[in-house]
C-alpha positions as CSV (number, residue, x, y, z in Angstrom):
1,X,16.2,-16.6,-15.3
2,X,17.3,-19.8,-13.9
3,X,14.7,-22.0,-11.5
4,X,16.2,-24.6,-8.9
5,X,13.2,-26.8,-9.5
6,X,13.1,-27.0,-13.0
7,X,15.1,-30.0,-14.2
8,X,17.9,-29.8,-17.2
9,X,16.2,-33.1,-19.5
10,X,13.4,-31.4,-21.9
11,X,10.0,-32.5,-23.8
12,X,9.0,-31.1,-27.2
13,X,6.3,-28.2,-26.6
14,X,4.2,-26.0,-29.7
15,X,3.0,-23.1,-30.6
16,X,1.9,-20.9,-33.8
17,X,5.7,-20.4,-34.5
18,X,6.6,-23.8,-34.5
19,X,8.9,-26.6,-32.0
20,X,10.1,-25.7,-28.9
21,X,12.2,-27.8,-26.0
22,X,10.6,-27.3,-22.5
23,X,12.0,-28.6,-19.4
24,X,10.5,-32.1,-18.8
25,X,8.9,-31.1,-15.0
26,X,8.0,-27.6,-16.3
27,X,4.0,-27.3,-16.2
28,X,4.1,-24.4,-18.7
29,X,3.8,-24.8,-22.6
30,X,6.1,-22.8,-25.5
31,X,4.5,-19.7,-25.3
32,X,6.0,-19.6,-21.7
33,X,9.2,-20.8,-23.1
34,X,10.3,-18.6,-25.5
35,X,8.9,-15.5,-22.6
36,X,11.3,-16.7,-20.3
37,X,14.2,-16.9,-23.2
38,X,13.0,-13.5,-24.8
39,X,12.8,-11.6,-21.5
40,X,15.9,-11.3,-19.9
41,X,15.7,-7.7,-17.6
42,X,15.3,-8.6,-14.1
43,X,14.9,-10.5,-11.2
44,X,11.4,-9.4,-10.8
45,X,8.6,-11.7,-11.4
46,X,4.7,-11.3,-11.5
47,X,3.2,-11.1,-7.4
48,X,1.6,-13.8,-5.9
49,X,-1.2,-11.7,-5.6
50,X,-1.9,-10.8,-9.4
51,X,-1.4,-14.7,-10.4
52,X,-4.3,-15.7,-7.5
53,X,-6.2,-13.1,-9.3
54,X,-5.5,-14.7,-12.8
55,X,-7.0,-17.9,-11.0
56,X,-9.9,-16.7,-9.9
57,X,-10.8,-15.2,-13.2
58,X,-9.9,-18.5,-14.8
59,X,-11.7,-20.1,-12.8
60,X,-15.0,-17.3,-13.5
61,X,-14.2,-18.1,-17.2
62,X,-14.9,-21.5,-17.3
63,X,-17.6,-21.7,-14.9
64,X,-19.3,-18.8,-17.4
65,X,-18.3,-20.3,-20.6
66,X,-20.0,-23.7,-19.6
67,X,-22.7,-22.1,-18.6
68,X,-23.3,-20.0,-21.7
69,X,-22.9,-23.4,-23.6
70,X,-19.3,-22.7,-25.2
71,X,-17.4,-24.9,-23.2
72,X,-17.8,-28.6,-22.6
73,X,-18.2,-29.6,-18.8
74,X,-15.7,-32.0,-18.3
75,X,-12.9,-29.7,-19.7
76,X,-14.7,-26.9,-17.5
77,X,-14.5,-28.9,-14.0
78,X,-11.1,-30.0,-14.9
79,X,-10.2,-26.1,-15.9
80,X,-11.4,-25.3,-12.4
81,X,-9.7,-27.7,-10.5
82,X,-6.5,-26.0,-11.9
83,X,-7.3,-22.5,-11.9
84,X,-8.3,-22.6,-8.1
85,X,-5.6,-24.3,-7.5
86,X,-3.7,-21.8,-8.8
87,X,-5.7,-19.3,-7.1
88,X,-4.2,-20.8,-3.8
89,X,-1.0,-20.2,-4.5
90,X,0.3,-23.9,-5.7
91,X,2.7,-24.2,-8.5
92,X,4.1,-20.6,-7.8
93,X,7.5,-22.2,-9.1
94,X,5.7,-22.4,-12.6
95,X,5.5,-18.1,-13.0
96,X,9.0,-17.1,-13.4
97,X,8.4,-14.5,-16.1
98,X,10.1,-11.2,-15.8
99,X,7.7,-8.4,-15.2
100,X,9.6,-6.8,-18.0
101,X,8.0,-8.6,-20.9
102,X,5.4,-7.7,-23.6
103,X,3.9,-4.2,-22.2
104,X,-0.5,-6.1,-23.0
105,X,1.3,-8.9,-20.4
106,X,0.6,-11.5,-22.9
107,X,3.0,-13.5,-21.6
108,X,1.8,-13.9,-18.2
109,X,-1.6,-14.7,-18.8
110,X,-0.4,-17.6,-21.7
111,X,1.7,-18.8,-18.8
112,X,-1.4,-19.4,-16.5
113,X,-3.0,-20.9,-19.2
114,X,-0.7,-23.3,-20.2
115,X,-0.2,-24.2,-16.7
116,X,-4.2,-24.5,-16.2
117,X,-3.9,-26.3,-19.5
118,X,-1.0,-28.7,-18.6
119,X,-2.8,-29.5,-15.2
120,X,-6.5,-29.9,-16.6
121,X,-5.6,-32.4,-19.2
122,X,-3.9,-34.4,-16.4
123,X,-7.1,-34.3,-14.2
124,X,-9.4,-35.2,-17.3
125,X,-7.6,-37.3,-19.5
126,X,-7.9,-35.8,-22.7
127,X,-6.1,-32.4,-24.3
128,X,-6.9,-29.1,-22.6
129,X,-5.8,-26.7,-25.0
130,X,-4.5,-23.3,-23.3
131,X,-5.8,-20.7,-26.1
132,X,-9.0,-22.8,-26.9
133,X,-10.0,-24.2,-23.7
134,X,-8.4,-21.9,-21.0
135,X,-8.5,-18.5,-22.8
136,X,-11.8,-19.1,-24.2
137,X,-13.9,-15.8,-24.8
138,X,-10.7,-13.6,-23.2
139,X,-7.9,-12.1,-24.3
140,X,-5.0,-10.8,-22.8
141,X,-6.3,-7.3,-22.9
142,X,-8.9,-7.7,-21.0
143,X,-7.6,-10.4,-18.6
144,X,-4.7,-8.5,-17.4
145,X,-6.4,-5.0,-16.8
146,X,-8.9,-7.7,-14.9
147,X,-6.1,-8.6,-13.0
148,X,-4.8,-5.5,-11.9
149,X,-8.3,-4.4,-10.3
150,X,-9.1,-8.0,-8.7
151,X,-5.6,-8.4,-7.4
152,X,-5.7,-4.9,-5.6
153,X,-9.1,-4.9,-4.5
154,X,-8.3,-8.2,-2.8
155,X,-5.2,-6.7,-1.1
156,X,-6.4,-3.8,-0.4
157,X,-9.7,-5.8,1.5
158,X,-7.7,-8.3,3.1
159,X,-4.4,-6.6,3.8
160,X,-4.0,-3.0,3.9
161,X,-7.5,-1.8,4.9
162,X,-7.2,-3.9,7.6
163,X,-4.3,-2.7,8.8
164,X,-4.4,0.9,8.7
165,X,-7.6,0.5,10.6
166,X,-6.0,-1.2,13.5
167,X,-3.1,1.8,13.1
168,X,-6.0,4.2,13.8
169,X,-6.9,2.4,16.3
170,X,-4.1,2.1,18.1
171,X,-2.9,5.9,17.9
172,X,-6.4,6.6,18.8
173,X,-5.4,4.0,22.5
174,X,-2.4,6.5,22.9
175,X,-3.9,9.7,22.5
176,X,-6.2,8.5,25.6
177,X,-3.8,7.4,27.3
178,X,-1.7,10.6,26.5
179,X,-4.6,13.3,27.1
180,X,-3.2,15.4,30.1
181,X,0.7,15.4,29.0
182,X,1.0,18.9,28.2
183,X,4.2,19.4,25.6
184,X,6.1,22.0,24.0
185,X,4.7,22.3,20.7
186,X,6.8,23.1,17.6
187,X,6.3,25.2,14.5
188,X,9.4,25.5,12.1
189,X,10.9,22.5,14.3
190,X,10.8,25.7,17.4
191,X,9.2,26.2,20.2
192,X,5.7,27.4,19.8
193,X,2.4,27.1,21.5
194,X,2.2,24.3,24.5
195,X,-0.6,21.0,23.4
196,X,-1.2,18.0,25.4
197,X,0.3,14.3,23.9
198,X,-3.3,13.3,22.6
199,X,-3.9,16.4,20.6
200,X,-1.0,15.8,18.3
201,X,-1.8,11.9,18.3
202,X,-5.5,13.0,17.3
203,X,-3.7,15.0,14.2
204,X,-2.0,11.9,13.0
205,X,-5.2,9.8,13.7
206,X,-7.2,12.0,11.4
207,X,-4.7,12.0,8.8
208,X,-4.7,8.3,8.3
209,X,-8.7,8.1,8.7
210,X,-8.5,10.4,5.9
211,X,-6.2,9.4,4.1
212,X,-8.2,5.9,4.0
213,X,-11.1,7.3,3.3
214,X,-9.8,9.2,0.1
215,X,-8.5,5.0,-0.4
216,X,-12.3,3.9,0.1
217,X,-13.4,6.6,-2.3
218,X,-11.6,4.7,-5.4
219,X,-13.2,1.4,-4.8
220,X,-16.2,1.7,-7.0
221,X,-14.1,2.3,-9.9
222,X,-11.8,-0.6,-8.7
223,X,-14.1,-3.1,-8.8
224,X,-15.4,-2.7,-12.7
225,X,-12.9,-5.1,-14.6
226,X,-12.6,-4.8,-17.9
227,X,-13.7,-8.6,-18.6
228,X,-15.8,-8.6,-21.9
229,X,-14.1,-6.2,-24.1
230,X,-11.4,-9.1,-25.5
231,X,-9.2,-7.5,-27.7
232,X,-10.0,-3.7,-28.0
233,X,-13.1,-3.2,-26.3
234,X,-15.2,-4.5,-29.1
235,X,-16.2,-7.9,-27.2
236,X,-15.5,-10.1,-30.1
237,X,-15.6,-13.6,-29.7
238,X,-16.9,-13.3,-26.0
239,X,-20.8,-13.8,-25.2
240,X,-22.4,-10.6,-24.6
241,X,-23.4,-11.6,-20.9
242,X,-19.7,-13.0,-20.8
243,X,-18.2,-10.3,-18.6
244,X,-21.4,-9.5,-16.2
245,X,-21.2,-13.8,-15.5
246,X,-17.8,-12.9,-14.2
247,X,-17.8,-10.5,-12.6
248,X,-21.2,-11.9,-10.4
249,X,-19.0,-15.3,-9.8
250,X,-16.2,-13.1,-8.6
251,X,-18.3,-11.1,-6.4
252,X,-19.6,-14.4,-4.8
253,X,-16.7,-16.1,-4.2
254,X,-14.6,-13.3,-2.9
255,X,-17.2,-11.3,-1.3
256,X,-16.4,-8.0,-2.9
257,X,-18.5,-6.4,-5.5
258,X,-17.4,-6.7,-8.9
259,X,-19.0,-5.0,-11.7
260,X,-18.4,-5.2,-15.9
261,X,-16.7,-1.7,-16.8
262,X,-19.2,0.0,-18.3
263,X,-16.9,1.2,-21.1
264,X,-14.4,-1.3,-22.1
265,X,-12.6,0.5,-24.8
266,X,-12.0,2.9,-21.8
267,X,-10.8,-0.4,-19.4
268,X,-9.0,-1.3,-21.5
269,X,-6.8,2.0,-23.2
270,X,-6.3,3.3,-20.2
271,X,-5.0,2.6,-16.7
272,X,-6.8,5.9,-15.0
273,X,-8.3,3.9,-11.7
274,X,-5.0,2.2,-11.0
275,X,-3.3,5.5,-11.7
276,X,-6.2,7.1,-9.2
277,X,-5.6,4.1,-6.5
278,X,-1.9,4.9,-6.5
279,X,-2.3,8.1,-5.6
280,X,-4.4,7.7,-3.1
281,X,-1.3,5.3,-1.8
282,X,0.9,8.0,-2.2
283,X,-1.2,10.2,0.2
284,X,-1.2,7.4,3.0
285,X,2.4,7.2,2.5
286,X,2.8,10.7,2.8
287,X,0.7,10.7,6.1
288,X,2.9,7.5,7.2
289,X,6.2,9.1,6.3
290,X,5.0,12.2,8.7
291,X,3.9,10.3,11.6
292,X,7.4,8.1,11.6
293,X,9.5,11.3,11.4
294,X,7.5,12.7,14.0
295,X,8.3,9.9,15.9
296,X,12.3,9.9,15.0
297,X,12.3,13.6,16.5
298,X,10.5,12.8,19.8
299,X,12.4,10.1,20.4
300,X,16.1,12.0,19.3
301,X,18.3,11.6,22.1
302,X,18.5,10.5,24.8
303,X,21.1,13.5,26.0
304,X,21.5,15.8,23.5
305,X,17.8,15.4,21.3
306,X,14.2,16.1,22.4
307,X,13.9,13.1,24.4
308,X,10.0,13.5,24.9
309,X,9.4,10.0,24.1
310,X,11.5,6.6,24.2
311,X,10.8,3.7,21.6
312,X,10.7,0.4,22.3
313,X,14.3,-1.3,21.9
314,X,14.6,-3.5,19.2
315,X,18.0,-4.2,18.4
316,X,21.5,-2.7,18.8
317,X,22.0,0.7,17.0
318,X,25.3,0.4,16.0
319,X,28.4,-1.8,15.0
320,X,30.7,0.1,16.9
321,X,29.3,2.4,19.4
322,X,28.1,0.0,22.2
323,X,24.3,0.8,24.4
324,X,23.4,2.5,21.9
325,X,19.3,2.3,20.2
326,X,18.0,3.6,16.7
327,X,14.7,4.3,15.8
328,X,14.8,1.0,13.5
329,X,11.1,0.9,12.7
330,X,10.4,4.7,12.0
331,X,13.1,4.5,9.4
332,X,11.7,1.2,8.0
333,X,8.6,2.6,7.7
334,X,9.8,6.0,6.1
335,X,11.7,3.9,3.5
336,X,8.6,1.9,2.2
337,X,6.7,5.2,2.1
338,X,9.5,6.6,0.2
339,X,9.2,3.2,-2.3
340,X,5.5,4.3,-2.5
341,X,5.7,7.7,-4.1
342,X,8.7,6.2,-6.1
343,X,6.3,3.5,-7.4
344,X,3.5,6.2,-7.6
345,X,5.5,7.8,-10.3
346,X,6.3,5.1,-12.0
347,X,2.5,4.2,-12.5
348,X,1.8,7.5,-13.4
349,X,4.3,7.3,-16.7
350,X,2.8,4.0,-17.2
351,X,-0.8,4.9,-17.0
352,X,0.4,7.7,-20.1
353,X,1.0,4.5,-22.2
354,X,-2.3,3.4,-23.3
355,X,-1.7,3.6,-27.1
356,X,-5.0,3.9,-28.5
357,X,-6.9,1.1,-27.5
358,X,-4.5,-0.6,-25.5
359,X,-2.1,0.5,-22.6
360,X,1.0,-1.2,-23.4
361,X,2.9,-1.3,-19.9
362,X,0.4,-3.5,-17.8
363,X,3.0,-5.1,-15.9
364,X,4.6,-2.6,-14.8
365,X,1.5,-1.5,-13.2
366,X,0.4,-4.8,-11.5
367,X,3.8,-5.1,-9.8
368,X,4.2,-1.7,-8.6
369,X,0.5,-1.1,-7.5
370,X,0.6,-4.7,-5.4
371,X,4.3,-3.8,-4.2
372,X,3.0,0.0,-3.0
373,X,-0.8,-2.3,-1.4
374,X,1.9,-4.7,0.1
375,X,4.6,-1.7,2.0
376,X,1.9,0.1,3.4
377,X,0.3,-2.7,4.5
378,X,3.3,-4.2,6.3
379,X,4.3,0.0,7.1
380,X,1.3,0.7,8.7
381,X,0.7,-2.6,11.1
382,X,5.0,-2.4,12.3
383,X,4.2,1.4,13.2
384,X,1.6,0.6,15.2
385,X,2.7,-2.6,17.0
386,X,6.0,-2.0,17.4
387,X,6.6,1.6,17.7
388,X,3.7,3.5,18.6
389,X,1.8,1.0,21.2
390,X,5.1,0.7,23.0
391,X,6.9,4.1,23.1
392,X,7.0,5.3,26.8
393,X,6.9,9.2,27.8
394,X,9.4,11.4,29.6
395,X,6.9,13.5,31.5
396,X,9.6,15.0,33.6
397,X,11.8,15.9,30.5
398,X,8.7,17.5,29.1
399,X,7.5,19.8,31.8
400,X,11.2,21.2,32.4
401,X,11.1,22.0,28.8
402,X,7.8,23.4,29.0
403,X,8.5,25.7,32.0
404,X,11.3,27.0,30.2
405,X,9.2,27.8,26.5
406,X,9.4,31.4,26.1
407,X,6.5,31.0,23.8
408,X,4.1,30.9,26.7
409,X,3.7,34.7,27.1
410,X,1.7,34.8,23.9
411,X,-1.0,34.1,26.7
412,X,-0.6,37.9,27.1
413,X,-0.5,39.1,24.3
414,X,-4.0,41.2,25.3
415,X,-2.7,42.5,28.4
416,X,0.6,43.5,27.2
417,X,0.9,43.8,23.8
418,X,2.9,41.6,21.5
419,X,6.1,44.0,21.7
420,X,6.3,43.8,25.4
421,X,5.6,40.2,25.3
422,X,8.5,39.8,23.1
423,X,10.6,41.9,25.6
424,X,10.0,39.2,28.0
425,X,10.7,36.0,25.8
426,X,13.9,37.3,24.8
427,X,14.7,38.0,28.3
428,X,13.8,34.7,29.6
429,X,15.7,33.0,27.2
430,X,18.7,34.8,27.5
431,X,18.8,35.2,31.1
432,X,17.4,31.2,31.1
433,X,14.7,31.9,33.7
434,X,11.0,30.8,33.1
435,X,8.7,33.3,31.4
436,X,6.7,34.0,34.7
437,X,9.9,34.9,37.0
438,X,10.7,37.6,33.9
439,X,6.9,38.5,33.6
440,X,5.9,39.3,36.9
441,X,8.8,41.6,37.1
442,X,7.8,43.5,34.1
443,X,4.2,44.0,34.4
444,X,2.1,44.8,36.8
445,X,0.0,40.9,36.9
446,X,0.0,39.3,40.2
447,X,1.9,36.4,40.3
448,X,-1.4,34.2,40.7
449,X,-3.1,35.9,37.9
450,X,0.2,35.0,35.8
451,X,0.2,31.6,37.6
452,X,-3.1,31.5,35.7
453,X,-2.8,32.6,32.7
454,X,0.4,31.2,31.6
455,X,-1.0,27.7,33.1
456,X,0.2,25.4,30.2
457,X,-2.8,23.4,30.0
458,X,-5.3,26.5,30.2
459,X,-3.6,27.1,26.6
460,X,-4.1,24.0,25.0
461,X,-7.8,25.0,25.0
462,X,-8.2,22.4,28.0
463,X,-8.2,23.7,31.1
């Protein structure tokens, strides 16, 4: 994987397994090296999001390791500096490794630390060393599975929570807005039952509300980080107080309560919560992926589709056929649901990897749990800005179709009987006459008592 910014002229790095040439600017080590020689599978590398995390818990680790007198405190403040720095997203030229690398993501977290390293040695004077220093009481099974929780906790607080409340609350503006257009409604994608705009905005708002509340519900278990338990669970070569220290410095600096796992052989064999988060993702991309088709009907037209509903126009719809508008942002968003329940299965054969006491496919699941966090994220906020705050109505297109909808003589079905009401439908539709022209020639209602009970809104439970 080739990097733009790394120059060609090399310095001498080592490691366990001996020399190494490094690129001269390169802040990483050998470890880092022979990764990004070894692992040659894709263009993907580790998120943004997952190496701030790694910061932050560097930074945790020093502070706690000074504190519990196993670190000396000028190599501390200067491991700080860097792993904050880090934290804020500088350097991010210095993490090219492929996701696809060593399944514990080894790898990864020996790149941070040699880049911590590399930096703090600069800022104190004197050799950091990345395993001794940097790593101290961690390893990478417990740093990464770390990782994964603090990196999605943070997105999910900052990012998607954020904007799937501000998607409720916009639907929940347009159902208001929408609360006396009386529809068609539609069962089996045919006419059925007549509902006003807001009732079947109020179904999509209460899908997402609880489809963020099942989201909410997996928190707890997100925040215990499986700090502590080093290599298997055992917490050797880690204080015993190691992994509560970090996790109380994590709580305070990011606001969001961390905890120690309270089984690290389990935090670290298995992958269950982020297994349980991405399903919970899948759900809310289920709910998103119904709302935006929902949309793409209403808005089919503007001749020969439903037309209830026009979206605001983004762009030209096609190269060739000129005027005409595509629901651009419903399809956008249906795509990066459909990436979510892609990625959902992906974490779910990952999360059936944890060999013993170790799951071996950690990457895999950091990138594709953040990548799922970040879609819906950026799903949810473009559904609500730019398609359902802006769409416009066809009321007139509506109530034609409504006073048309043969459906509306199930209003009397206990006057007439549901055979004799089907007489009627059929007649209506064939002869293409409204239901109360037919009906008050076939029964023996008044034509105001028919007025009144086929009224449209009177049977969306409103009137």
């Amino acid at each position: 994987m080739s990097n733009p910014d790394i120059t060609k002229s090399t310095r001498t790095e080592h490691d366990s397994m001996g020399q190494l040439e490094v690129p001269a600017n390169a802040l990483w080590g050998a470890q880092t090296q022979r990764a990004l020689q070894n692992f040659k599978i894709s263009s993907l590398t580790m998120p943004p999001a997952f190496i701030t995390a790694l910061g932050l818990i560097k930074w945790a680790s020093a502070v706690a390791n000074t504190e519990l007198g196993g670190l000396d405190p000028a190599l501390s403040a200067a491991i700080q500096r860097a792993a904050l720095e880090i934290a804020e997203g500088k350097y991010p030229e210095q993490f090219p490794l492929d996701v696809f690398q060593t399944g514990s993501g080894t790898s990864t977290n020996m790149n941070v630390n040699e880049v911590i390293a590399h930096l703090a040695t600069g800022y104190v004077g004197k050799p950091v060393h990345a395993n001794d220093h940097v790593n101290q009481s961690q390893s990478s099974n417990d740093v990464i599975p770390t990782a994964i929780h603090v990196a999605a906790a943070l997105q999910l607080a900052e990012q998607l929570l954020p904007n799937v409340d501000h998607l409720i609350k916009v639907i929940s503006i347009k159902a208001k807005e929408l609360s006396d257009v009386v529809k068609t409604g539609r069962t089996h994608l045919m006419d059925a039952l007549p509902l006003t705009l807001g009732q079947e905005l109020s179904g999509w708002q209460t899908q997402v509300e609880q489809a963020r509340e099942r989201l909410v519900q997996t928190l707890p278990r997100l925040h215990m980080l499986a700090l502590g338990g080093t290599a298997i669970g055992t917490g050797l070569n880690a204080p015993k107080t190691f992994g509560l220290r970090v996790a109380e410095l994590l709580s305070q600096r990011t606001g969001l309560h961390f905890v120690p796992h309270p089984n690290y052989f389990t935090a670290l064999a298995a992958q269950d919560t982020a297994v349980e988060v991405s399903g919970q993702l899948r759900g809310l991309a289920v709910s998103v992926m119904k709302i935006a088709n929902d949309l793409r009907w209403m808005n089919s037209g503007p001749l020969a589709g439903l037309s209830e509903i026009a979206l605001p126009a983004l762009q030209p719809g096609s190269s060739i056929m000129p005027g005409k508008i595509n629901p651009v942002i419903p399809e956008a968003v249906a795509m990066a649901a459909a990436q979510v329940m892609g990625l959902d299965l992906s974490i779910s054969i990952a999360g059936q990897s944890g060999n013993f006491q170790l799951n071996v496919m950690l990457p895999l699941i950091a990138y594709d749990l953040l990548q799922s966090i970040e879609l819906l994220g950026n799903a949810t906020r473009a559904l609500a800005d730019q398609a359902i705050a802006g769409f416009t109505v066809n009321v007139d297109h509506i109530n034609n179709a409504l006073a048309r909808n043969p459906i509306l003589v199930t209003a009397l079905n206990e006057r007439i009987g549901y055979e004799k009401g089907a007489a009627i439908a059929k007649q209506a539709y064939a002869e293409k006459r409204s239901i109360i022209d037919v009906a008050a020639e076939q029964t023996g209602i008044s034509r105001p008592e028919l007025e009144r009970l086929l009224d449209p809104k009177r049977l969306t439970g409103l009137g």
